[in-house]
NUBA-222852 format. One record per residue (C-alpha): residue number from 1; chain; x, y, z. Coordinates in pm, 1 decimal, always signed. Layout:
REM residues N
REC     k   c         px         py         pz
REC   NUM   A          X          Y          Z
...
This chain:
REM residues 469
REC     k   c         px         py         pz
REC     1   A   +13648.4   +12881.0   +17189.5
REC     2   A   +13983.3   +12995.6   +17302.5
REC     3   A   +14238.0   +13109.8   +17001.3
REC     4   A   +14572.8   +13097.2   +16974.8
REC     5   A   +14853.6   +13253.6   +16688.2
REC     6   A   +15124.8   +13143.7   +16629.0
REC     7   A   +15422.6   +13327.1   +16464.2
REC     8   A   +15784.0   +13147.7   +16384.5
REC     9   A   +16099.3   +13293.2   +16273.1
REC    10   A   +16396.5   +13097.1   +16135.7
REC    11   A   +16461.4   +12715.0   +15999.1
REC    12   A   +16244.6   +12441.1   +15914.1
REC    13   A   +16295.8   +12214.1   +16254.5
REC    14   A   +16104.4   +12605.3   +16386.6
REC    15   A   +15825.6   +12512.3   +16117.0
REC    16   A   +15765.4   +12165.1   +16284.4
REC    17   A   +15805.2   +12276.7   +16601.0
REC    18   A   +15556.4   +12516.4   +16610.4
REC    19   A   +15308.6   +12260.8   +16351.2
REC    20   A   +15324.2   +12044.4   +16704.4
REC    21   A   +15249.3   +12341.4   +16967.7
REC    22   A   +14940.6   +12413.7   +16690.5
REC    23   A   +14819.0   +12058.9   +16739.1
REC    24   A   +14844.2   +12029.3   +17062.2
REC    25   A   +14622.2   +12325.9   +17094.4
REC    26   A   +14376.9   +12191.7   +16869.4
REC    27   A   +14361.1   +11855.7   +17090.9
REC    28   A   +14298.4   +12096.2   +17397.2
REC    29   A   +14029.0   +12279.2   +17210.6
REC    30   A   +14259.5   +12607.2   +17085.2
REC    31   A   +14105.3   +12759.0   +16754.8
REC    32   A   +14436.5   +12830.5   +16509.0
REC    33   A   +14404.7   +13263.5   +16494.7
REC    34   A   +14516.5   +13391.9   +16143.3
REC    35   A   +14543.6   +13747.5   +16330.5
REC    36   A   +14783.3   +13828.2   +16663.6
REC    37   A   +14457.4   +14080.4   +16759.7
REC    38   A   +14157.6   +13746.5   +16772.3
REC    39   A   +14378.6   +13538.8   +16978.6
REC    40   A   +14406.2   +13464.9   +17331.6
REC    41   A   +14730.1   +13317.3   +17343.9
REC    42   A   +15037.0   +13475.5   +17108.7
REC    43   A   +15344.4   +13214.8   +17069.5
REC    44   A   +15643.5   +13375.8   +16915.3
REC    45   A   +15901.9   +13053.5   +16780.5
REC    46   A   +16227.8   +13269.6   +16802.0
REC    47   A   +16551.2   +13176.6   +16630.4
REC    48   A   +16919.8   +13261.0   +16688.7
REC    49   A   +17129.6   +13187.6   +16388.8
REC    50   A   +17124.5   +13544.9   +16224.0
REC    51   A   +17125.2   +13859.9   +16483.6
REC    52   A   +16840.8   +14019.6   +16239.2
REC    53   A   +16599.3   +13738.2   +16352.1
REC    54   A   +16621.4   +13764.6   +16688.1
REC    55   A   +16654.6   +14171.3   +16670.1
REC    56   A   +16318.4   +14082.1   +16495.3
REC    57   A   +16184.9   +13874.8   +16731.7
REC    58   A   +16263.9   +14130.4   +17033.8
REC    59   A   +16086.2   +14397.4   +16839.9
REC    60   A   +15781.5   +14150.2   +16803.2
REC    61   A   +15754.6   +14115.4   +17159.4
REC    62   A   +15696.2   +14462.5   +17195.6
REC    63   A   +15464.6   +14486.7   +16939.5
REC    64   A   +15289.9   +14288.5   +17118.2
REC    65   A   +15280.3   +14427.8   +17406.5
REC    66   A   +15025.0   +14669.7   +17279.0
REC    67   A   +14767.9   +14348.0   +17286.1
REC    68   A   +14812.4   +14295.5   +17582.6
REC    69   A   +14783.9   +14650.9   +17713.0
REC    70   A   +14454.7   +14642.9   +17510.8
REC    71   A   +14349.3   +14299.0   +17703.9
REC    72   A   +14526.7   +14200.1   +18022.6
REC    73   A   +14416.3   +13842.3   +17973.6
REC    74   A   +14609.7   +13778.3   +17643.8
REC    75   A   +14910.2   +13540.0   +17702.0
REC    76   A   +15244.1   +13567.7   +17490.3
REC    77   A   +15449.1   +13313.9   +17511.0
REC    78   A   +15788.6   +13311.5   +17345.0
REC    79   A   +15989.5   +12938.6   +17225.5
REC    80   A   +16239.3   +12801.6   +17008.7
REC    81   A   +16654.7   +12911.9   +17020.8
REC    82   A   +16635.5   +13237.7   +17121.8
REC    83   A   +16387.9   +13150.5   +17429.7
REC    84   A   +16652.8   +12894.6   +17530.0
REC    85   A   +16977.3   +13103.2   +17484.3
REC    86   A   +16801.8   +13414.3   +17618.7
REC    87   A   +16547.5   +13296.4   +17902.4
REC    88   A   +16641.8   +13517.8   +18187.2
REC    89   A   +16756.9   +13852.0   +17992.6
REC    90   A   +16459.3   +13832.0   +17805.4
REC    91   A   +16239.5   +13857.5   +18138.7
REC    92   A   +16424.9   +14176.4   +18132.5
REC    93   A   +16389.2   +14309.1   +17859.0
REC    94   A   +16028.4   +14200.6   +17773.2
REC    95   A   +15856.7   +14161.0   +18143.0
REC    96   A   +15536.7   +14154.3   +17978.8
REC    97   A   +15623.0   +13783.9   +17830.2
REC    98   A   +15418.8   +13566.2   +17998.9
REC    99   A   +15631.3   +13232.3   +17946.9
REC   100   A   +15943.1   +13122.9   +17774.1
REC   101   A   +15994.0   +12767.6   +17686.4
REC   102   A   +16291.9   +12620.1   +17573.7
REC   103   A   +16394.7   +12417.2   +17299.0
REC   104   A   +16355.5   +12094.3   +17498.6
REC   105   A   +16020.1   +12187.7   +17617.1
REC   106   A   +15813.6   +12157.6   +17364.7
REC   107   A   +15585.6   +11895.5   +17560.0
REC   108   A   +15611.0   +12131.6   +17856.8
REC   109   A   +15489.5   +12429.6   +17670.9
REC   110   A   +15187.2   +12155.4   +17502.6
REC   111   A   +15086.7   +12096.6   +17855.4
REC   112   A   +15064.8   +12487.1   +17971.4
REC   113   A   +14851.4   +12529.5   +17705.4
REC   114   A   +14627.6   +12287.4   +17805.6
REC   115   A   +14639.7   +12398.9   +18176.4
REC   116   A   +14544.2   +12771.5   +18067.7
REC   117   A   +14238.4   +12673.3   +17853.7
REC   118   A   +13984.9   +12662.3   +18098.7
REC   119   A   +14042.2   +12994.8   +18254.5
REC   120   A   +14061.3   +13183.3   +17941.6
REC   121   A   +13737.4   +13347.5   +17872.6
REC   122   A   +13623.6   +13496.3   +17500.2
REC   123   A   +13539.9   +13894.3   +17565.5
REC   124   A   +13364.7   +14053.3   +17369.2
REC   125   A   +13604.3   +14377.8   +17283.0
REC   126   A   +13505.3   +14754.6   +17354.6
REC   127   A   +13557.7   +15029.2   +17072.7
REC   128   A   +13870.4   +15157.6   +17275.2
REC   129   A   +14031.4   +14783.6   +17281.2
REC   130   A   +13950.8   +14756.9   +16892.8
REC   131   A   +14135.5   +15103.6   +16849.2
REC   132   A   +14440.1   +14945.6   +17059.2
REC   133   A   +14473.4   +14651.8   +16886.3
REC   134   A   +14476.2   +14832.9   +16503.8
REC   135   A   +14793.4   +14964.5   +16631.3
REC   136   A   +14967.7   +14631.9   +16536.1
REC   137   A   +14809.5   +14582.8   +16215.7
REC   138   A   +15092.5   +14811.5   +15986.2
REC   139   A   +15392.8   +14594.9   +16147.7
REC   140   A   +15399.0   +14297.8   +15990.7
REC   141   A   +15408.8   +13942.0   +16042.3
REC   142   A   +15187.7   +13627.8   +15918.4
REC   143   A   +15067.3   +13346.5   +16129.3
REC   144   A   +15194.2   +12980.3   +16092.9
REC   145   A   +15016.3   +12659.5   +16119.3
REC   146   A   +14682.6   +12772.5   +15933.5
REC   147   A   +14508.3   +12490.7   +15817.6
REC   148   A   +14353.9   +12540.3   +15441.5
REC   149   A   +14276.2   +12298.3   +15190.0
REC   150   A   +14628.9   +12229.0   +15100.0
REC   151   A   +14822.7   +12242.3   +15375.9
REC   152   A   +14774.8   +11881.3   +15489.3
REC   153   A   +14944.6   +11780.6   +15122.5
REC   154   A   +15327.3   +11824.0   +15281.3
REC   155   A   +15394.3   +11730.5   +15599.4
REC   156   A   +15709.2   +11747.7   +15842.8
REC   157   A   +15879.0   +11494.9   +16073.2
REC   158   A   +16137.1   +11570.1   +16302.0
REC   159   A   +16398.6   +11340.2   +16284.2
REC   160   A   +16697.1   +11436.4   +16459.5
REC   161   A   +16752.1   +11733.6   +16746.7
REC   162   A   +17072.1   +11964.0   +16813.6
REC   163   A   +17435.0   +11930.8   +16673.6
REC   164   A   +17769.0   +11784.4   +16798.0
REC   165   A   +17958.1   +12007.7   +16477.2
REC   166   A   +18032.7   +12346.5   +16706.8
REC   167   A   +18078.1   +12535.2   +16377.8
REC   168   A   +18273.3   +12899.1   +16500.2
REC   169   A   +17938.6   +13100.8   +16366.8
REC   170   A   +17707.5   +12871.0   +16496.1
REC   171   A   +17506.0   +12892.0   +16831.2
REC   172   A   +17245.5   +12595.8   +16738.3
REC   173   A   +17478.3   +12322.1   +16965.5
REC   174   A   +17435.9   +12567.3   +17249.2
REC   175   A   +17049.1   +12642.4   +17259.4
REC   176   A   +16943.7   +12258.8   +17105.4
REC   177   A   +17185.1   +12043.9   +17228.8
REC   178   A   +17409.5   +11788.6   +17107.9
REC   179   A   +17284.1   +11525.0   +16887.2
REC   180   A   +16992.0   +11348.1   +16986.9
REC   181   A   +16825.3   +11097.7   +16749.9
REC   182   A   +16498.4   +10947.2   +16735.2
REC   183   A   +16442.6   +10571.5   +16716.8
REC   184   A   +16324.7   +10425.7   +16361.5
REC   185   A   +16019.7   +10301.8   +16521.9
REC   186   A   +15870.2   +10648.8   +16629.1
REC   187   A   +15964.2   +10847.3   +16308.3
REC   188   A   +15785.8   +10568.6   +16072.0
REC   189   A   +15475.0   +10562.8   +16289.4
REC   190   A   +15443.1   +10932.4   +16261.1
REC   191   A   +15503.6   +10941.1   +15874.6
REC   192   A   +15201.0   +10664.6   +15862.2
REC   193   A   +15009.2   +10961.9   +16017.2
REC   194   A   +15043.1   +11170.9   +15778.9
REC   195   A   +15040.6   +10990.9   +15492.5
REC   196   A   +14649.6   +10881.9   +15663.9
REC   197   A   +14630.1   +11232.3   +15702.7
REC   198   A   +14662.7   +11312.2   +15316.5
REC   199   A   +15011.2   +11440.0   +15318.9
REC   200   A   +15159.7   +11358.2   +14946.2
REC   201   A   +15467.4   +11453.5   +15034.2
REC   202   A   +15696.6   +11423.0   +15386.6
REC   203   A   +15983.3   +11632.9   +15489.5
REC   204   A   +16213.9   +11437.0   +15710.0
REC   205   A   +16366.0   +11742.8   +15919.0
REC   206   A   +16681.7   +11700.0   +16115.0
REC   207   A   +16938.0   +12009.0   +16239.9
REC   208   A   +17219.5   +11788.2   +16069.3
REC   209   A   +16955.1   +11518.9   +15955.7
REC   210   A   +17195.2   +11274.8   +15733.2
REC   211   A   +17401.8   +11236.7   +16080.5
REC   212   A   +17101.5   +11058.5   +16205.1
REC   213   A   +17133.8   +10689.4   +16339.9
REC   214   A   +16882.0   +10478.6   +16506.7
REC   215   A   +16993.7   +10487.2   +16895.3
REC   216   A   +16947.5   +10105.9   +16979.8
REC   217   A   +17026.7    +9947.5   +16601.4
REC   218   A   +17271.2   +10198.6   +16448.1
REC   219   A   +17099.0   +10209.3   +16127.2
REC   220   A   +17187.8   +10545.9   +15925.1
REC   221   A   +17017.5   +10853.1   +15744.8
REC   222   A   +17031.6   +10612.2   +15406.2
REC   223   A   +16855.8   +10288.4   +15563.5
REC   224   A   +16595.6   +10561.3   +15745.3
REC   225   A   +16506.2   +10732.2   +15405.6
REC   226   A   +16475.5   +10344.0   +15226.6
REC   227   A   +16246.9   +10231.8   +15540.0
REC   228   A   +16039.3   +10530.3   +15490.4
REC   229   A   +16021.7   +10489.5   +15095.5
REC   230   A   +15886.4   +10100.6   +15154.4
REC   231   A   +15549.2   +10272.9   +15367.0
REC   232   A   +15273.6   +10176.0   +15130.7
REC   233   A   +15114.7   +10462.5   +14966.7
REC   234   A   +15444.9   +10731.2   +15049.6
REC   235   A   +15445.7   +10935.4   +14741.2
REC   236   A   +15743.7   +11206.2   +14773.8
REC   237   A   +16004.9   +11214.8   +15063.3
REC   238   A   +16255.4   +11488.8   +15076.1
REC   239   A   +16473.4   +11616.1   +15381.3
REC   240   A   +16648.6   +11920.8   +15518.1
REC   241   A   +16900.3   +11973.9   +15663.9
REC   242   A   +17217.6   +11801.7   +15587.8
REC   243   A   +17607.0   +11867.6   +15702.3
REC   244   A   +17854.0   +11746.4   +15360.8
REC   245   A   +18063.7   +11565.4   +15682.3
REC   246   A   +17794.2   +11278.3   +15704.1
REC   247   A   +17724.7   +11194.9   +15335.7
REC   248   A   +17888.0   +10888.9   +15278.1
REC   249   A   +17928.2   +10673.1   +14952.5
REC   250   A   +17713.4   +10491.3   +15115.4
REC   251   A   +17418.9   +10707.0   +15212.7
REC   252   A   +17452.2   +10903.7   +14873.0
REC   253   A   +17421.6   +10537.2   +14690.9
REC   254   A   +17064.1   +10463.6   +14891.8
REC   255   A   +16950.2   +10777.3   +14811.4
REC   256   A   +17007.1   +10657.0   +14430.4
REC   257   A   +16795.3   +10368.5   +14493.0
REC   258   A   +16469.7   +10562.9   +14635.7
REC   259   A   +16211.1   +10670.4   +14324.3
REC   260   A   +16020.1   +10844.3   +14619.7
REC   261   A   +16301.1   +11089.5   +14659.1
REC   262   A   +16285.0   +11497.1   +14556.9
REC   263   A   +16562.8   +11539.4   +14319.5
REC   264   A   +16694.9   +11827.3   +14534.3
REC   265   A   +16991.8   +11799.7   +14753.7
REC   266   A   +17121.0   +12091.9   +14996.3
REC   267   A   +17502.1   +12062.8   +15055.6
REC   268   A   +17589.0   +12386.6   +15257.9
REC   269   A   +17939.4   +12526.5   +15169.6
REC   270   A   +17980.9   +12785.4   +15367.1
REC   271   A   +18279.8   +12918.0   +15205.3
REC   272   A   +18493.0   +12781.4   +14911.7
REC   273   A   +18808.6   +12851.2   +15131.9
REC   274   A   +19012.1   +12599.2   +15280.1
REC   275   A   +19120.0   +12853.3   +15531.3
REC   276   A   +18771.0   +12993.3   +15590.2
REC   277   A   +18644.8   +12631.7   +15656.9
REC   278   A   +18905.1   +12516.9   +15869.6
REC   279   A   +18795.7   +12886.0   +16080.5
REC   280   A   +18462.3   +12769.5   +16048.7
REC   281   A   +18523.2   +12451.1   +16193.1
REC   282   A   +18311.9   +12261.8   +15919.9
REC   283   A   +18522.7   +11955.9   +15946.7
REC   284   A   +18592.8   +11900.8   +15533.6
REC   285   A   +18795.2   +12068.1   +15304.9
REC   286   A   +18716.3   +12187.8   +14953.5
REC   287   A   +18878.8   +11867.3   +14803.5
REC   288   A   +18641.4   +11715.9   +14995.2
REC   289   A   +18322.2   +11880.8   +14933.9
REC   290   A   +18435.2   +11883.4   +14560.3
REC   291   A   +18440.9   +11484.9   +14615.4
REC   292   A   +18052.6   +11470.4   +14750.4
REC   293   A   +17945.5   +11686.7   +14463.5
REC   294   A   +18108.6   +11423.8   +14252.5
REC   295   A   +17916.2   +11171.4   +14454.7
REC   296   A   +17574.2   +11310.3   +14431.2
REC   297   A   +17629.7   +11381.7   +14037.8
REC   298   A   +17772.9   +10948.4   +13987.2
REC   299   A   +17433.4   +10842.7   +14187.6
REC   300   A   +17191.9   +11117.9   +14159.0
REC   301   A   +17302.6   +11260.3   +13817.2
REC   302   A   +16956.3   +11428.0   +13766.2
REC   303   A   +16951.2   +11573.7   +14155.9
REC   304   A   +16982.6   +11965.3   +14168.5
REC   305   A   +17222.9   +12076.7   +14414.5
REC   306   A   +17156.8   +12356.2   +14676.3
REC   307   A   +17363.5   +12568.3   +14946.0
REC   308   A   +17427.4   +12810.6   +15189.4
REC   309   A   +17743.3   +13044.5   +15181.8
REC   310   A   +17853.4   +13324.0   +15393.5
REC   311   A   +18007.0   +13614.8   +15310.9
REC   312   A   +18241.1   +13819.7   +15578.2
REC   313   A   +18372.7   +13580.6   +15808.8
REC   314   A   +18631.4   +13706.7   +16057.6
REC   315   A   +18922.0   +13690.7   +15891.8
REC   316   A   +18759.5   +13649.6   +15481.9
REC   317   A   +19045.4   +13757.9   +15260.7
REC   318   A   +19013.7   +13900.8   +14910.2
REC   319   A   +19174.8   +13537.8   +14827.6
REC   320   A   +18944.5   +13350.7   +15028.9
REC   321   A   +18610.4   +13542.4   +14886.1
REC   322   A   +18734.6   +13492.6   +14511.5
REC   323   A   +18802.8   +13137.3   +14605.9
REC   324   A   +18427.5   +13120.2   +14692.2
REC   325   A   +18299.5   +13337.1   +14425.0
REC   326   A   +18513.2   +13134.2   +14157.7
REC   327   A   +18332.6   +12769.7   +14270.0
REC   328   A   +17975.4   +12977.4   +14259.0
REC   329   A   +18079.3   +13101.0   +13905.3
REC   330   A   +18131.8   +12670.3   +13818.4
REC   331   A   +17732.4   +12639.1   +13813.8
REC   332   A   +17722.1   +12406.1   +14075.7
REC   333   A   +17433.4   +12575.7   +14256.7
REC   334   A   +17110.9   +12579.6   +14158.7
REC   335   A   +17051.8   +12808.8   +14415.9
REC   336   A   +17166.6   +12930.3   +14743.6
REC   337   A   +17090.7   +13108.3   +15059.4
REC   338   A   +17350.0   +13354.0   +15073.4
REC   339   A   +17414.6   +13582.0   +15402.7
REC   340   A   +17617.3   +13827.8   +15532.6
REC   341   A   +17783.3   +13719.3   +15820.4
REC   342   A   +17647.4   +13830.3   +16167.0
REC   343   A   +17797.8   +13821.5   +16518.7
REC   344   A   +17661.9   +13557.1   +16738.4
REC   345   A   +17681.4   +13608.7   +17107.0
REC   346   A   +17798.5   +13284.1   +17263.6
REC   347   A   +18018.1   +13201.6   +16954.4
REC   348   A   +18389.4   +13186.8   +16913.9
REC   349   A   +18367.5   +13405.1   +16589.8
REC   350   A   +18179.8   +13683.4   +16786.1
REC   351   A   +18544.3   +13736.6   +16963.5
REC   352   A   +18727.5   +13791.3   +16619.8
REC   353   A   +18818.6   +14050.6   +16462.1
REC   354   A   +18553.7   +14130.8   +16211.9
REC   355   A   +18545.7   +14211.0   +15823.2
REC   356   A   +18436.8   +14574.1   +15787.2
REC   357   A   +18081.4   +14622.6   +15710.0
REC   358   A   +18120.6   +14802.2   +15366.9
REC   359   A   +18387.1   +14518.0   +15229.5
REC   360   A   +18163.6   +14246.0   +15304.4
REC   361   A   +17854.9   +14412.7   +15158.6
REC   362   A   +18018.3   +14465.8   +14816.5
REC   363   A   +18154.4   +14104.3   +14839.4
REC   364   A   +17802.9   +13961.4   +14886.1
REC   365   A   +17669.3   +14182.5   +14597.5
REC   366   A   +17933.1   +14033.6   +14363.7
REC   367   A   +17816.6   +13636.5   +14505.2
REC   368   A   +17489.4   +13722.9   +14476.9
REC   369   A   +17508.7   +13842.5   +14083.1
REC   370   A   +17710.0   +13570.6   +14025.8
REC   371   A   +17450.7   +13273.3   +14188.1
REC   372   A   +17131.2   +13461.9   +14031.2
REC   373   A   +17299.5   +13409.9   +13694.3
REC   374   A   +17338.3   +13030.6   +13755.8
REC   375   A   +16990.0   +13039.6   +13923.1
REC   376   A   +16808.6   +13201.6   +13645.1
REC   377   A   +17012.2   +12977.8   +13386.3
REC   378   A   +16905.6   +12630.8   +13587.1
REC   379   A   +16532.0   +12781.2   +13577.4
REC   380   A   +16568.4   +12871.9   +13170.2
REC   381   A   +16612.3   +12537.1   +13132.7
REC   382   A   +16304.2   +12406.6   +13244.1
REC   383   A   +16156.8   +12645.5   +12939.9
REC   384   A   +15924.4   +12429.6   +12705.0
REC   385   A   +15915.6   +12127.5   +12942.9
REC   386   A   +15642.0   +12000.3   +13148.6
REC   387   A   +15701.5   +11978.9   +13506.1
REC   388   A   +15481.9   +11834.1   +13788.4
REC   389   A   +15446.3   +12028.1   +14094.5
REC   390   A   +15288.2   +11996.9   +14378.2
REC   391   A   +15036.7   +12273.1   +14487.9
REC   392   A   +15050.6   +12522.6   +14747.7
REC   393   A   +14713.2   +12768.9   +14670.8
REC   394   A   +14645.4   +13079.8   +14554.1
REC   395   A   +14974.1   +13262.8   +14504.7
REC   396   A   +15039.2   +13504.9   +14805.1
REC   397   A   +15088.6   +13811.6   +14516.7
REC   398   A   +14768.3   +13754.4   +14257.7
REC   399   A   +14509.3   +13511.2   +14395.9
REC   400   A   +14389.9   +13460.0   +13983.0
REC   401   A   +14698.6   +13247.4   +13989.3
REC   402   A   +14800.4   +12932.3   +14140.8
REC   403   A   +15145.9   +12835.0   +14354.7
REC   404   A   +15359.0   +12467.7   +14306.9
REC   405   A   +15700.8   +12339.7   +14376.8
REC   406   A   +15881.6   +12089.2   +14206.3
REC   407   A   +16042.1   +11802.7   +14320.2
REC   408   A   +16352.5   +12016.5   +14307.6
REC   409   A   +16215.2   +12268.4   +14498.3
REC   410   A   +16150.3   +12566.5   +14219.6
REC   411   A   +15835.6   +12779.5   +14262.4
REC   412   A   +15581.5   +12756.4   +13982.1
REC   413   A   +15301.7   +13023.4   +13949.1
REC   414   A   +14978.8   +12952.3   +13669.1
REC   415   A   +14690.0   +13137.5   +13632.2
REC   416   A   +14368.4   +12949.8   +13776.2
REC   417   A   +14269.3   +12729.6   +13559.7
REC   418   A   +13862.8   +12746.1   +13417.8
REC   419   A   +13781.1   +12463.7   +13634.6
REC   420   A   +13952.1   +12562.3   +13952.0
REC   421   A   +13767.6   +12426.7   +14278.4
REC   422   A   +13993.5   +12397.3   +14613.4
REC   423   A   +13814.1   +12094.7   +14674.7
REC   424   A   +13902.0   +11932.7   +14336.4
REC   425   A   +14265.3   +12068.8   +14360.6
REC   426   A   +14298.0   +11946.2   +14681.0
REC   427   A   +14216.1   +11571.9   +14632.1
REC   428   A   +14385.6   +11608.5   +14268.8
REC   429   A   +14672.3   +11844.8   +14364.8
REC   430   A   +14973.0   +11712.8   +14162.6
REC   431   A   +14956.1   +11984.5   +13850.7
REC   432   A   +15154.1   +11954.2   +13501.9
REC   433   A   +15239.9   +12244.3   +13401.8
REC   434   A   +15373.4   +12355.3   +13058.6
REC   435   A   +15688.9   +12636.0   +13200.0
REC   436   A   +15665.4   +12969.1   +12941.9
REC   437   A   +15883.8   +13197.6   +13102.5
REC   438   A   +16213.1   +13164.1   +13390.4
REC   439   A   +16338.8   +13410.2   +13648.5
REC   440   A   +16555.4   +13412.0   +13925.6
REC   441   A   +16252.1   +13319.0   +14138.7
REC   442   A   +16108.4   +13076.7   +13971.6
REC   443   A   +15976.6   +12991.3   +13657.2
REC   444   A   +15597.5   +13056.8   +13511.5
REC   445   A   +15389.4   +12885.8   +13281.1
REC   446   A   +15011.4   +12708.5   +13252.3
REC   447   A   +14848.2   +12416.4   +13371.1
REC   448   A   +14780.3   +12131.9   +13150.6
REC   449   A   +14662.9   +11896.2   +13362.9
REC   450   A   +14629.1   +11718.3   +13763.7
REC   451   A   +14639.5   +11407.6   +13909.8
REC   452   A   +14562.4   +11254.4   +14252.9
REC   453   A   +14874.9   +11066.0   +14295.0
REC   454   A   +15221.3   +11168.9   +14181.4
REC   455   A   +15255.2   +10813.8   +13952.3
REC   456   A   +14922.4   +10910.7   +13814.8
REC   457   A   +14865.0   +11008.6   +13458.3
REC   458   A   +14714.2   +11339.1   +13440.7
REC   459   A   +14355.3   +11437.5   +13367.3
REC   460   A   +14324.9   +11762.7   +13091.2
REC   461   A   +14199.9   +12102.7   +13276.8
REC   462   A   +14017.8   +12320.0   +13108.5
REC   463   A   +14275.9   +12640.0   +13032.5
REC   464   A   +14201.0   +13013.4   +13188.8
REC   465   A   +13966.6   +13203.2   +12968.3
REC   466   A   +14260.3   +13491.7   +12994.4
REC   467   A   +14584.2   +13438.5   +13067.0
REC   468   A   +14801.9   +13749.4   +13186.5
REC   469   A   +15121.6   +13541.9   +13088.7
């Protein structure tokens, strides 16, 4: 059986991108590789919003290059932003890419898979291949759209494609397009799948997803999300990710009247500068954003709120960073993505003069102290309480523990309890679990108990015969 590996960089809308490209594989008769070296076919998803990711996704390329020294036959195949922003310099600089799809081509890609299936042939590999192909193993990288026991618990539907916003830092308009929505109809059917699937919990993904609208009826993000919450046996919904702009009274007060909901809304700032926004292009001002907060808190008051910021912006000022490090220091956050601001070729702010490197490096040490402290104090709250979270697996670091997330999105590690069976875990995988300890990470603690649906009361597990807490 032909393989295929698939590796994705950047955002969620990548994630469910390249979860469609892996089943479209599987319909043509693709195995899912966990390993770039057992697969026929290597498909990098590339992203374009920071310049590390694609610099990563260049030196990826090259990396694999020794594969396909090693076999001739292997394919690699590169998608997603950067394949659209960069298709003809990247047959440049990486001739030995086989294809490069576009964001739009997702169905065109599906199909070249299918096309390429027969002809690919299984080999078995000579000691000198074997030797060639080690050569990758020390750089890195983990493959996406593995199937294990849990990973048909959360699933993700694409909602909404591309941006109309043209932020100054942003290239996403310019390699996805302007908005394009998706009609009611199609998104419903395909969250039905899932939920027949097993999925306990759906991800409604969108590039600016609360500026969806239904192309024929106009219906918004808010009558979407209650549509979705009336699906019989729907359990959790939660989306990603939204623009402040587009939540209106409105929306915000549906959202209040959906049980189904996470309790975890991400509101990206940006910057807590009225100049810096206005620079940005981000279409609100902090008054503004300050007026959605108090929004989310009158009809979500137990919702946590989440962000992104950026530090060093052409043209940041000492005023405009402590204008942004003085909101952080309010506690609105219970966490954020925080980055250093990178030049984006194709971008208005890649012209600008730019903040020197060593200012904006000491600024985003100072924002970062000051959102771990908020972080860490959100988690020490959840100390003594019982929280339900939904499993992931073994954790990643020590497999005698297990992985969850909350409904508000914080990472919960447990050692394994006595009774642990993937099986059982699987059909019962909502865990309570009694939090012990807090850190900027997430929090720890033991679990007392699972259930097969969220609404279910929770059967007693028999506790770890050690526990390393």
């Amino acid at each position: 059986m032909p393989r295929i590996y698939i590796e994705t960089f950047g955002c969620q809308m990548n994630e469910a991108d390249s979860q469609y490209i892996a089943d479209r594989a599987a319909s043509a008769g693709y195995e899912i590789a966990s390993k770039p070296e057992e697969a026929n076919v290597l498909v990098l998803n590339t992203c374009t919003v920071r310049d590390n990711a694609e610099r990563r996704a260049y030196g990826r390329m090259n990396h694999f290059k020794v594969l396909k020294e090693a076999d001739p036959g292997v394919r690699l195949v590169v998608m997603g932003c950067l394949a659209e922003q960069d298709r003809d310099r990247m047959q440049a600089l990486a001739p030995h890419v086989d294809a490069v799809f576009g964001t739009k081509e997702l169905v065109a890609l599906g199909d070249r898979l299918e096309s390429w299936q027969p002809a690919i042939r299984d080999e078995s590999e000579t000691d000198e291949t074997i030797e060639q192909k080690a050569l990758l193993m020390p750089l890195g990288g983990s493959a996406d759209a593995i199937t294990d026991a849990f990973s048909h618990l959360r699933g993700f539907v694409t909602v909404q494609r591309g941006c109309s916003y043209y932020c100054t830092f942003c290239i996403v308009p310019h390699v996805r397009g302007r908005f394009d929505h998706r009609p009611m109809r199609e998104i419903l059917a395909e969250i039905e799948g899932l939920i027949a699937a097993g999925a306990r919990e759906v991800m409604l993904v969108g590039q600016t997803v609360n500026a969806w609208k239904d192309p024929a009826t106009g219906e918004d993000f808010g009558d979407l999300c209650k549509a979705a919450a009336a699906l019989p046996r729907l359990e959790r919904l939660t989306f990603i990710s939204p623009h402040p702009k587009d939540f209106t009274e409105k929306v915000i007060r549906d959202l209040g009247e959906i049980p189904q909901l996470n309790p975890r809304v991400h509101l990206p700032l940006q910057s807590g500068s009225d100049a810096m926004l206005r620079r940005m292009n981000r279409k609100y001002t902090m008054e503004q954003f300050r007026e959605k907060v108090e929004l989310i808190h009158r009809y979500l008051p137990q919702w946590a709120i989440t962000t992104d910021i950026i530090v060093g912006f052409p043209g940041e000022s000492d005023a405009d960073f402590e204008a942004t490090l003085d909101y952080v220091k309010g506690n609105v956050f219970a966490n954020a993505f925080t980055f250093i601001y990178s030049i984006r070729r194709g971008t208005p702010a890649a012209r600008w003069e730019q903040v020197p490197g060593d200012v904006s490096s000491e600024r985003f040490k100072r924002l970062v102290d000051a959102q771990n402290a908020a972080t860490r104090a959100y988690h020490d709250r959840k100390i003594g309480t019982t929280v339900r979270a939904l499993v992931s697996g073994p954790s990643k670091k020590d497999a005698t523990k297990l992985a969850a997330k909350t409904g508000d999105n914080v990472t919960v590690i447990a050692p394994m309890p006595e009774d642990y069976d993937e099986a059982l875990y699987a059909r019962e995988p909502w865990l309570d679990i009694v939090v012990e300890t807090a850190h900027v990470w997430g929090c720890m603690g033991t679990i007392r108990g699972r259930a097969a649906r969220f609404a279910d009361a929770a059967t007693a597990v028999a506790r770890p015969v050690v526990s390393l807490l």
